[in-house]
Residue frames relative to the residue before (quaternion, step in Angstrom):
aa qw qx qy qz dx dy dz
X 1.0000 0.0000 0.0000 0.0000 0.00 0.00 0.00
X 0.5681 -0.6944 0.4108 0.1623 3.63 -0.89 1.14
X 0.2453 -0.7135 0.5985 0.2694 3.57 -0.32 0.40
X 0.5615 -0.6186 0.4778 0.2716 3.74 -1.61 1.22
X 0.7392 -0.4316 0.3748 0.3562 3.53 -1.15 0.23
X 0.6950 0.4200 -0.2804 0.5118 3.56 0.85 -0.77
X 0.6199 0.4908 -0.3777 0.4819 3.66 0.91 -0.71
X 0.8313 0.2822 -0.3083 0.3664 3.57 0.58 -0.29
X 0.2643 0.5960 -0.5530 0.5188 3.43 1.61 0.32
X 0.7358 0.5662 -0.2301 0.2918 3.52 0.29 -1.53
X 0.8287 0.1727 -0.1882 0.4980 3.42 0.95 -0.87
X 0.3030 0.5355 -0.6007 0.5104 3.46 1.17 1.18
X 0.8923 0.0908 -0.2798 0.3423 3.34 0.03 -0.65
X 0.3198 0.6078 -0.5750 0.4446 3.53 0.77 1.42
X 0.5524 0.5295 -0.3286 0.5537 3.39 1.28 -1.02
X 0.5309 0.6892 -0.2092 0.4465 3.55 0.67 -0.96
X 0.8173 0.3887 -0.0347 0.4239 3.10 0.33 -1.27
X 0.4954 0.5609 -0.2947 0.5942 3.52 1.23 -1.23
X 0.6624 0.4613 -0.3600 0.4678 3.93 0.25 -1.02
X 0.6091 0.5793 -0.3406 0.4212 3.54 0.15 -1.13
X 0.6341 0.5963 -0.3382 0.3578 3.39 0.49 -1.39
X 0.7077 0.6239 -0.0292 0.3303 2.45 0.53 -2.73
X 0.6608 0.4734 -0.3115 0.4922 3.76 0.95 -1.11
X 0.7767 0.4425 -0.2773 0.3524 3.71 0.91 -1.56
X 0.5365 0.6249 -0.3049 0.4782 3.51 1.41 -0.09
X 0.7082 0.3778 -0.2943 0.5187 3.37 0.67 -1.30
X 0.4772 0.4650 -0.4960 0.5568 4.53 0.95 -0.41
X 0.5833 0.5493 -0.4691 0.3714 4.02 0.22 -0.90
X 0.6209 0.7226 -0.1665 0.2543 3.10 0.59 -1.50
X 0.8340 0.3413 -0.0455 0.4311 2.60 0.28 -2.39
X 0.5641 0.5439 -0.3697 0.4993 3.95 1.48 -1.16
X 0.0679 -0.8398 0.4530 0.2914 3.60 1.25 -0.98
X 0.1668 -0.7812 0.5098 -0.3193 3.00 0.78 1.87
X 0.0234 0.9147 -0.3878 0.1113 3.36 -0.19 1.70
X 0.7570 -0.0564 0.0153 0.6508 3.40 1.64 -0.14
X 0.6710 -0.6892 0.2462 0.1191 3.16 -1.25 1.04
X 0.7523 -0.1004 -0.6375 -0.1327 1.52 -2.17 1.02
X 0.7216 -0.6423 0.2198 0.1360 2.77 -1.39 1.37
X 0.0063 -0.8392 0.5362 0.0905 4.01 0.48 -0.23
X 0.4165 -0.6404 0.6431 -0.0533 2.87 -0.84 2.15
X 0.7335 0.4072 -0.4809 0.2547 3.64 0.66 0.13
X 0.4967 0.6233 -0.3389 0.4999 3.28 1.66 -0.44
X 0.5663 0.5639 -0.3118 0.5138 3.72 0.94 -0.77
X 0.7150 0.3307 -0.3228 0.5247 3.52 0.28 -0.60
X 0.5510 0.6540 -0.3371 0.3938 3.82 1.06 -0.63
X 0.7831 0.3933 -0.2298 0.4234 3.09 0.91 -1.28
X 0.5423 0.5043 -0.3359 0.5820 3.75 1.59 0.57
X 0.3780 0.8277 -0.3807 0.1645 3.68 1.09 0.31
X 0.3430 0.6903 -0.4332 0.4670 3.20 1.78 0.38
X 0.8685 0.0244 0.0942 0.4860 3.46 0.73 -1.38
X 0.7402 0.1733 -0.3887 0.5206 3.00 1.15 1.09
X 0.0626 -0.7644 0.6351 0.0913 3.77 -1.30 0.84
X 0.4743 -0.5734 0.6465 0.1679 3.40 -1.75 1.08
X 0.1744 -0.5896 0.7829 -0.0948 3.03 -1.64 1.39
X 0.2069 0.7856 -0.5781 0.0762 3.60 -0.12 0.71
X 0.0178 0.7867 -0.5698 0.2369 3.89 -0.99 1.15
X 0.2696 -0.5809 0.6724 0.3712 3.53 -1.39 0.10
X 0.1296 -0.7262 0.6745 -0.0296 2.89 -1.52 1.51
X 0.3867 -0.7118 0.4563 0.3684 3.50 1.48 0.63
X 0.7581 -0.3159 0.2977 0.4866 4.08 -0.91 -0.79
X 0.4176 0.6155 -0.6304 0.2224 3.17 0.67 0.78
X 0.6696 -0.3670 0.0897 0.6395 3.91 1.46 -0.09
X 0.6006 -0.4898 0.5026 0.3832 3.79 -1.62 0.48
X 0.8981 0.0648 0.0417 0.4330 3.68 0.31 -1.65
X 0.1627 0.7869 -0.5882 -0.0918 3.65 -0.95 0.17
X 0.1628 -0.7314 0.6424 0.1609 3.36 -1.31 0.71
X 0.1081 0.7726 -0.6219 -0.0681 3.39 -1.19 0.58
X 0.4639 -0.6400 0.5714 0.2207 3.21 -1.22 0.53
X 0.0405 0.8126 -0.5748 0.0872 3.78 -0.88 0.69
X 0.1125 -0.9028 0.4089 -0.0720 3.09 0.39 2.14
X 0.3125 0.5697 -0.6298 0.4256 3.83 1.11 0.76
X 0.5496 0.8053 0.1447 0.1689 3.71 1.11 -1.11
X 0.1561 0.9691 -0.1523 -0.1149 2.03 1.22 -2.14
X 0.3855 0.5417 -0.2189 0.7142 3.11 2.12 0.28
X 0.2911 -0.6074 0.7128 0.1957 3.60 -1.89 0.76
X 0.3789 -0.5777 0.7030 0.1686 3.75 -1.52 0.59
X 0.0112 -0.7641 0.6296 0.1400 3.46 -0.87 0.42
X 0.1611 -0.6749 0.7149 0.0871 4.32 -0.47 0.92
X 0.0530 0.6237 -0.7644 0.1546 2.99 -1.73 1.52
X 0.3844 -0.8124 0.4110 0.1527 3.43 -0.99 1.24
X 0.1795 -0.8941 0.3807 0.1530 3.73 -0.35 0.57
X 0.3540 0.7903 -0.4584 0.1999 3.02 1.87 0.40
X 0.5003 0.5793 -0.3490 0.5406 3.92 1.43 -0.17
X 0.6392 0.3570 -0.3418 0.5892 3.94 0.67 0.03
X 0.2341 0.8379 -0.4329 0.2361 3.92 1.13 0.46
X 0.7310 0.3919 0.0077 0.5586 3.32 1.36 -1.48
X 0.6167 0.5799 -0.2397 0.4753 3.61 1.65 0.04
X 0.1963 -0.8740 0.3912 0.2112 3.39 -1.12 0.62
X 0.6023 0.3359 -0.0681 0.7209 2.93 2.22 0.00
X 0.9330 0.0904 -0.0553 0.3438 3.31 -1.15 0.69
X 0.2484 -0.8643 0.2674 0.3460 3.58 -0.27 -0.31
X 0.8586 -0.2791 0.2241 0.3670 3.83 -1.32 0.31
X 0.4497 -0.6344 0.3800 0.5008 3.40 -0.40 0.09
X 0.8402 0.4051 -0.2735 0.2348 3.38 0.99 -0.92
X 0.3805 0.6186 -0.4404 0.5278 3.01 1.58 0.94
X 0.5169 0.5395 -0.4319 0.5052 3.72 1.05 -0.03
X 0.7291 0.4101 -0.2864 0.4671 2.96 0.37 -1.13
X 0.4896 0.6684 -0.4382 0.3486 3.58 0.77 -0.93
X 0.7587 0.4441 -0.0735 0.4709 3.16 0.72 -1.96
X 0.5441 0.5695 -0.3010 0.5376 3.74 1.06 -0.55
X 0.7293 0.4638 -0.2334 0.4457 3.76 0.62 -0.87
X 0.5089 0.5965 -0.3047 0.5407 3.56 1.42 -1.05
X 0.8488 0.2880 -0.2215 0.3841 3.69 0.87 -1.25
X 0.3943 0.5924 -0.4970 0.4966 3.11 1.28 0.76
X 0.6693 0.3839 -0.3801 0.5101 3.72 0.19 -0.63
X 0.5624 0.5544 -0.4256 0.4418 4.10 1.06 -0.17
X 0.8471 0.4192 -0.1033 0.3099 3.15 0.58 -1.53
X 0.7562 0.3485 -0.2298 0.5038 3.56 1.55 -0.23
X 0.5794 -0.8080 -0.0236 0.1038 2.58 -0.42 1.42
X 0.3724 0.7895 -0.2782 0.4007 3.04 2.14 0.02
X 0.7665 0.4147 -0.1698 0.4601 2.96 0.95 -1.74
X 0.6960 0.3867 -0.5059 0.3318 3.47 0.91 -0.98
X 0.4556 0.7209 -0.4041 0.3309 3.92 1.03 -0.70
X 0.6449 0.4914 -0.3451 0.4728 3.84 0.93 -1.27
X 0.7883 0.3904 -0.3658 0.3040 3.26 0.58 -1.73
X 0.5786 0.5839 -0.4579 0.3385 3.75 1.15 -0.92
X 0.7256 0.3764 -0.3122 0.4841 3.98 0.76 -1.04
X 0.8380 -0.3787 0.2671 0.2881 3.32 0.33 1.05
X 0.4949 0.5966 -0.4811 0.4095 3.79 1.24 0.08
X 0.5602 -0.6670 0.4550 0.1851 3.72 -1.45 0.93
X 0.4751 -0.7071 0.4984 0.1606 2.95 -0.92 1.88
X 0.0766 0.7316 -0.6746 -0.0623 3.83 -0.66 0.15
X 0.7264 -0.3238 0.4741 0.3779 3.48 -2.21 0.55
X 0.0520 -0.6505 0.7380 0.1720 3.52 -1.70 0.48
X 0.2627 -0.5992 0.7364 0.1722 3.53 -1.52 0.46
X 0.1121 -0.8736 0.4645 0.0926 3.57 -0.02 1.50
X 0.7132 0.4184 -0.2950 0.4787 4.30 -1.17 -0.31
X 0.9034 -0.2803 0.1443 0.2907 3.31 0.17 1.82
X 0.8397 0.3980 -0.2546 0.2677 3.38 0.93 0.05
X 0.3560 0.6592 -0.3797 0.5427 3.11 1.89 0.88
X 0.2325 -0.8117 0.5259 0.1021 3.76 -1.33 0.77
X 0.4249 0.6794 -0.3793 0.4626 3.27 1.97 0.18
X 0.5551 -0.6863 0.3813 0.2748 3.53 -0.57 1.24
X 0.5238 0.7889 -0.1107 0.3018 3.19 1.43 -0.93
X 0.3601 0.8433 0.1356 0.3752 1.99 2.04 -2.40
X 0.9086 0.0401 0.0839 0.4072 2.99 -0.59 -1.87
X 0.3443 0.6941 -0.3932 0.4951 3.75 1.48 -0.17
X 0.7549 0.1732 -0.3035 0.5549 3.51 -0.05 -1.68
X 0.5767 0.5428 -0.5439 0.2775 4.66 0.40 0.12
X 0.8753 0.2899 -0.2854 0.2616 2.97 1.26 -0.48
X 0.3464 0.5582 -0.5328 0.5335 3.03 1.47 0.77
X 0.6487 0.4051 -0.5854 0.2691 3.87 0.18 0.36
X 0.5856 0.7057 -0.2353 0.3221 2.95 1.30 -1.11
X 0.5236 0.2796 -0.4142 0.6900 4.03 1.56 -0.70
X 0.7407 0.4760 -0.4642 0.0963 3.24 -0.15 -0.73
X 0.6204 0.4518 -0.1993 0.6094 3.66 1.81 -0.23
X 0.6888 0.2688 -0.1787 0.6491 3.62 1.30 -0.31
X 0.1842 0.7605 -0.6073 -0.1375 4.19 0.25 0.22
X 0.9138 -0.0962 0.1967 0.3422 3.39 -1.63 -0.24
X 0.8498 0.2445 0.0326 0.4659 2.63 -0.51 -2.09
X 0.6322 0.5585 -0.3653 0.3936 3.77 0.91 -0.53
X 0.7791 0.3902 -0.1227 0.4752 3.55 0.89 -1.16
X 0.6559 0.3925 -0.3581 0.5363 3.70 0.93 -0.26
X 0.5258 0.6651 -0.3640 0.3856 3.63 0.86 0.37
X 0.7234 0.3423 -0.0915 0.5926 2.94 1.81 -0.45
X 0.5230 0.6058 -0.2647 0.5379 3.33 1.83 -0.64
X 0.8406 0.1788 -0.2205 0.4614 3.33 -0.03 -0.43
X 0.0181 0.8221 -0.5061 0.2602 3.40 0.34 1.34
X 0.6701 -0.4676 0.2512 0.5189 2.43 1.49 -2.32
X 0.6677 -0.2871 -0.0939 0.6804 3.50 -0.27 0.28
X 0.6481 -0.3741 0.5271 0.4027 2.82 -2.00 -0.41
X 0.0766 -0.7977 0.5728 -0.1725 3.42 -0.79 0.95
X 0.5488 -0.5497 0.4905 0.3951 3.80 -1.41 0.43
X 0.7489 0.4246 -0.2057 0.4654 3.47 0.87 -1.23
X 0.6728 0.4592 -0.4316 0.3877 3.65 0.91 -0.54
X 0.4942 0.6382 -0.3465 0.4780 3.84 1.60 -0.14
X 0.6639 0.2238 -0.2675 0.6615 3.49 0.61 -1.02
X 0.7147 0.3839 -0.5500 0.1981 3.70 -0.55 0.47
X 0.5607 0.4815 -0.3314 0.5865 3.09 2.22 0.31
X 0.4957 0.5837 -0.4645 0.4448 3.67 1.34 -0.06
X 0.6517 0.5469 -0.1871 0.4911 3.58 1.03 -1.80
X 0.5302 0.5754 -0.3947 0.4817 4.21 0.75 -0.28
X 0.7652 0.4651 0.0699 0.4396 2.77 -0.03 -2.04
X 0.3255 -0.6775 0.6380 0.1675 4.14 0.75 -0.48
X 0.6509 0.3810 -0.4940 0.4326 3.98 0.27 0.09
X 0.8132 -0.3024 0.3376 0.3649 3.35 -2.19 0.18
X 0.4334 -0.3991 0.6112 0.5285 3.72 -1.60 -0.35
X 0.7241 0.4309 -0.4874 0.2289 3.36 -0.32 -0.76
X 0.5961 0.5692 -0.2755 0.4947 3.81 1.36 -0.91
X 0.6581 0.4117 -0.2849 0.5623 4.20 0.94 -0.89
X 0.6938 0.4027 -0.4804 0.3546 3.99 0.88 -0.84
X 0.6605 0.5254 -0.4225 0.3304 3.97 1.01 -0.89
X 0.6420 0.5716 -0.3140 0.4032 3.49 1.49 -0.63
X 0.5481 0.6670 -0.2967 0.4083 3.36 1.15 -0.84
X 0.8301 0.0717 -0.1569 0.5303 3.42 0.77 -1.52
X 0.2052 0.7116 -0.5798 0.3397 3.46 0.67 1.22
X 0.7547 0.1395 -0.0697 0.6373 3.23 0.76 -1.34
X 0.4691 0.6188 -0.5834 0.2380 3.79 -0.05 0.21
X 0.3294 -0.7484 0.5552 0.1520 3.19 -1.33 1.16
X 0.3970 0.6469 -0.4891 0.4298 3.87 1.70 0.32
X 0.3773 -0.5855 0.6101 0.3777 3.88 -1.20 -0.30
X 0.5358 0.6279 -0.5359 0.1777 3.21 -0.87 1.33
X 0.4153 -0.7630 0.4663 0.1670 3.59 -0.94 0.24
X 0.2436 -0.8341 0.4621 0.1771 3.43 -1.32 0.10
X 0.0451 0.9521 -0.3016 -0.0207 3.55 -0.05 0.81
X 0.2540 -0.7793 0.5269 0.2251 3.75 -0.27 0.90
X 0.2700 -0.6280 0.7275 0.0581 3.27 -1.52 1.26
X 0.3777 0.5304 -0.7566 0.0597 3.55 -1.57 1.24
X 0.8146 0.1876 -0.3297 0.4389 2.37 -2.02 1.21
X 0.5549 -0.5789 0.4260 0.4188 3.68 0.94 0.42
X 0.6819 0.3755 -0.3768 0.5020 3.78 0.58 0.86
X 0.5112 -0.5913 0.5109 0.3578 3.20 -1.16 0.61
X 0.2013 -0.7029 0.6720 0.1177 3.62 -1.13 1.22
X 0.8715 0.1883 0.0340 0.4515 3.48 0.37 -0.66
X 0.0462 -0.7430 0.6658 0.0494 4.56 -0.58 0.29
X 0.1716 -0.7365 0.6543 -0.0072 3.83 -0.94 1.16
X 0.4602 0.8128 -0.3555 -0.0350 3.65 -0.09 0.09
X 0.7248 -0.5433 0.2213 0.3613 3.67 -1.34 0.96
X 0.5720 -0.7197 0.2917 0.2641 3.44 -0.69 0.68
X 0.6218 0.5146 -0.3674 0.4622 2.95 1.66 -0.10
X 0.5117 0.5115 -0.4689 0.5066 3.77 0.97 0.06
X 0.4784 0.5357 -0.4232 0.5523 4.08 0.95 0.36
X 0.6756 0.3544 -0.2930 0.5762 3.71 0.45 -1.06
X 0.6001 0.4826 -0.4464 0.4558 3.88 0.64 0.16
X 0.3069 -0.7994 0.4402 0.2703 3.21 1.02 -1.40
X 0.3475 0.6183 -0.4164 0.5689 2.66 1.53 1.44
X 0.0462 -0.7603 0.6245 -0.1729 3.59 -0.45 1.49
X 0.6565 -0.5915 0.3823 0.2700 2.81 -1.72 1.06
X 0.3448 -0.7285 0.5753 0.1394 3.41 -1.23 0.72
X 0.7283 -0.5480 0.1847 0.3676 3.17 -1.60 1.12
X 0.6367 -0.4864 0.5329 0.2719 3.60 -1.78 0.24
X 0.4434 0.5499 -0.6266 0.3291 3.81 -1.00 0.42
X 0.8412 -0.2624 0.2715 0.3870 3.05 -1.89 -1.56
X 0.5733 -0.6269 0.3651 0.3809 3.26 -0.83 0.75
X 0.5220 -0.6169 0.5889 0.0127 3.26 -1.15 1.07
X 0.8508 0.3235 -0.2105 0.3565 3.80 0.28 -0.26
X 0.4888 -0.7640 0.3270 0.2653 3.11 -0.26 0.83
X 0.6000 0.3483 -0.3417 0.6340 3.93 0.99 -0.40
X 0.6524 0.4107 -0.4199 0.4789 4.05 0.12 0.25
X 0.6979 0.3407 -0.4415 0.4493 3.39 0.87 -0.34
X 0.6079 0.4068 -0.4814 0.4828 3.66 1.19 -0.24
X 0.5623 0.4985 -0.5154 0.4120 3.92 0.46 -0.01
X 0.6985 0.5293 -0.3189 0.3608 3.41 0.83 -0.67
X 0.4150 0.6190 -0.3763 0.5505 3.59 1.85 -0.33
X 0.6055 0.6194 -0.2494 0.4332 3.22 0.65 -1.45
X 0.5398 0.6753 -0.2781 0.4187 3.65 0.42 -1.53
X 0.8414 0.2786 -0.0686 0.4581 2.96 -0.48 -2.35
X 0.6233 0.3557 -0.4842 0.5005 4.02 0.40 -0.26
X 0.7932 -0.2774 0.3435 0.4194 3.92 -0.55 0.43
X 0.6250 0.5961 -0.4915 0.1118 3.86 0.08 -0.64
X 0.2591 -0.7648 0.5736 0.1374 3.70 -1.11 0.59
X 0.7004 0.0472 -0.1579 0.6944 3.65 1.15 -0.31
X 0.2214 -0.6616 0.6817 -0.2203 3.16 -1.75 2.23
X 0.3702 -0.8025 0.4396 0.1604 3.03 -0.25 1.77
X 0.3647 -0.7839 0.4112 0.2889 3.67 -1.06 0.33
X 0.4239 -0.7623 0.4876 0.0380 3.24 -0.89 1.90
X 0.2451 -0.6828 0.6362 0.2627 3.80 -1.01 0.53
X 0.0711 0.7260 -0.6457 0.2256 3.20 -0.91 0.65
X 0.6230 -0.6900 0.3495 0.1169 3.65 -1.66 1.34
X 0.7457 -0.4316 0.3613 0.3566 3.70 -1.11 1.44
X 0.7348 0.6081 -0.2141 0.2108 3.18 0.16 -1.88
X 0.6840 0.6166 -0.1923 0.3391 3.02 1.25 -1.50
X 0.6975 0.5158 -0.0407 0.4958 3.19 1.41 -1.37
X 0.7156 0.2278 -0.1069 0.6516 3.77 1.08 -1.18
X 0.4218 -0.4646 0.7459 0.2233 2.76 -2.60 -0.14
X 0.0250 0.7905 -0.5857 0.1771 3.71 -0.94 1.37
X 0.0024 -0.7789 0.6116 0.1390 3.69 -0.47 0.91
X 0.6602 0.4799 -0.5547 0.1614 3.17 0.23 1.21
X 0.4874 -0.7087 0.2785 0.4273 3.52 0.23 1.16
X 0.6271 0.5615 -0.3033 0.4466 3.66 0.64 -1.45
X 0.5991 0.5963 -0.2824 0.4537 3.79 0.93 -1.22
X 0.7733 0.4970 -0.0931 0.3825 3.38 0.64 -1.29
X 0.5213 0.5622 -0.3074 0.5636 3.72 1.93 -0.84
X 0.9400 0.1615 -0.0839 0.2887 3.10 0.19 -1.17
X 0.7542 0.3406 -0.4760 0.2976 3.60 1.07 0.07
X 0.5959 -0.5621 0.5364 0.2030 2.94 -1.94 0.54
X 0.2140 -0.7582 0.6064 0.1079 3.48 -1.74 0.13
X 0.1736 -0.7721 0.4777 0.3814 3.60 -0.35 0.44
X 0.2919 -0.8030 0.4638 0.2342 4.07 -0.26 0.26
X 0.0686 -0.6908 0.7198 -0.0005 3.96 -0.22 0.85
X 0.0125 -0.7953 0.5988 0.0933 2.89 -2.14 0.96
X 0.1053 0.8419 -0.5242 -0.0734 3.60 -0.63 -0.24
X 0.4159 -0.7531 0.4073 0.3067 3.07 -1.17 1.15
X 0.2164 -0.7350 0.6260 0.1450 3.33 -1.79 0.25
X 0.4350 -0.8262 0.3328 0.1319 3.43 0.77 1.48
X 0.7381 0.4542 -0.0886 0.4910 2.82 0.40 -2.23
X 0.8505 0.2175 -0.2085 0.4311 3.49 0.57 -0.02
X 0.3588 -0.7636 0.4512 0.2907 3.39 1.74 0.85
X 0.4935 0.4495 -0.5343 0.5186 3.66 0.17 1.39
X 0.2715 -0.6849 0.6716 0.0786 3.18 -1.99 0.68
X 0.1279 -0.7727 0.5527 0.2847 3.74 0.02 0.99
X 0.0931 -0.6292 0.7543 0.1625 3.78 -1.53 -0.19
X 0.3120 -0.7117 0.6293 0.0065 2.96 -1.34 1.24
X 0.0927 -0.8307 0.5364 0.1164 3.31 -0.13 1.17
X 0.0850 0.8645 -0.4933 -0.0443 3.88 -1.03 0.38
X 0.0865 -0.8703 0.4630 0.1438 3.63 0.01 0.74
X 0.6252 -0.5302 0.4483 0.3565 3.90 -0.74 0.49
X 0.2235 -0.6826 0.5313 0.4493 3.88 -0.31 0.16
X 0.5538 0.6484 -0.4009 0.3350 3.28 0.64 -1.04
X 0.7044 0.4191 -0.2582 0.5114 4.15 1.29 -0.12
X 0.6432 0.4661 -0.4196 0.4394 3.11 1.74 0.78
X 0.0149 0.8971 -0.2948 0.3289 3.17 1.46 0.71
X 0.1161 0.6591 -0.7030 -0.2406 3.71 -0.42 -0.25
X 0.5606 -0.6483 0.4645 0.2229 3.91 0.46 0.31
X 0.3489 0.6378 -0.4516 0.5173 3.67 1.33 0.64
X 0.1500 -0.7521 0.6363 -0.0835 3.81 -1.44 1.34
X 0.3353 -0.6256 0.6068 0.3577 3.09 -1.02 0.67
């Protein structure tokens, strides 16, 4: 039986993805890069044979560009610093990442192959907000490559998923919440999830792999469904920067076929805005102890 068009869009860019990984680990490795935080500018340094950094505020004309420049024989990499505006040292997280994504399209090998035979460099708009497969490959090779494995699950699985256990992996590491929350519940062994609100609907559902071994799976995109997120989202659009956290019900958030599952558990919902990218994240986290069916020997 044939898989549908979307299932194999889908597992191209899982295949896709798995590389990405695979590349930002095996650079970890090889730089042997051992604790945080990582600095994508030295990484590109240590390629200064055949690659050079152009870094500037280009305001919105884009965050990253790679080009190749075969009189040369050498790639340029453009990274925007208009996000290090408010800084007197170093730069923003989302210029890392900016600059971290750029070296993803260097370091795997598809892209750098296209751009060397002559294929057209173009602006990225890096941290999640591109739908070009391309896109999200070189995002998620920044994201290990600023957040690896063994570095970030050392601190992740402490405990649940939390506002504060995110920013204490955002604050490590130097990258955004929105970059520490997908890493966080990437590798978290707690049951929770991550979700971006725009426009009052759920664009997007991240979640931990143990809420799968439950059999609890993300639920569909649109309008938000819960009542305390749509009042956080009120909250949101009037100006607020700190959104108390609201309990509020599984159901709303996931897909469950078990009915009994679905009545009774709960979820606590955390939020925080993410301006710069006109999104609210929510941090979803359930207790395990509420995945129970409450049966003793």
């Amino acid at each position: 039986m044939s898989r549908g068009p979307r299932n194999l869009e889908r597992a191209a860019l899982e295949h896709r993805l798995r590389i990405a990984r695979r590349d930002a680990e095996f650079l970890i490795q090889r730089l042997r890069i051992s604790s945080p935080p990582v600095d994508p500018v030295q990484i590109a340094r240590s390629e200064r044979k055949h690659l050079r950094l152009c870094c500037g505020d280009y305001g919105s004309a884009f965050d990253g560009r790679l080009e190749y420049h075969s009189s040369k024989r050498r790639f340029v990499c453009f990274y925007n610093t208009k996000y290090d505006r408010a800084l007197t040292d170093g730069h923003a997280p989302r210029t890392r990442f900016s600059l971290a994504h750029e070296l993803g399209h260097y370091f795997i090998e598809d892209h750098h192959d296209y751009l060397r035979s002559g294929g057209k460099s173009h602006g990225s708009r890096s941290e999640f907000m591109a739908s070009m497969p391309i896109e999200q490959q070189a995002d998620c090779f920044a994201a290990h490559l600023l957040m690896p494995d063994p570095l970030v699950k050392s601190i992740v699985n402490q405990d649940d998923l939390s506002i504060g256990l995110i920013t204490e992996v955002a604050d490590t590491f130097k990258t955004s919440f929105l970059s520490a929350s997908l890493r966080t519940v990437e590798v978290s062994h707690f049951c929770g999830a991550i979700v971006a609100v725009r426009d009052g609907e759920i664009a997007w559902t991240r979640r931990s792999d143990p809420l799968i071994e439950q059999r609890i799976y993300p639920g569909e995109k649109g309008p938000l469904r819960s009542k305390a997120a749509q009042a956080a989202w009120t909250e949101y659009l009037n100006g607020a920067n700190v959104i108390a956290k609201r309990g509020g019900w599984a159901r709303d958030w996931f897909l469950m076929y078990d009915d009994d599952l679905a009545q009774r558990l709960s979820v606590t919902e955390s939020y925080l805005p993410a301006r710069v990218m006109d999104t609210m994240i929510v941090v979803l986290s359930i207790p395990e102890d509420e995945l129970c069916d409450g049966d003793e020997d």
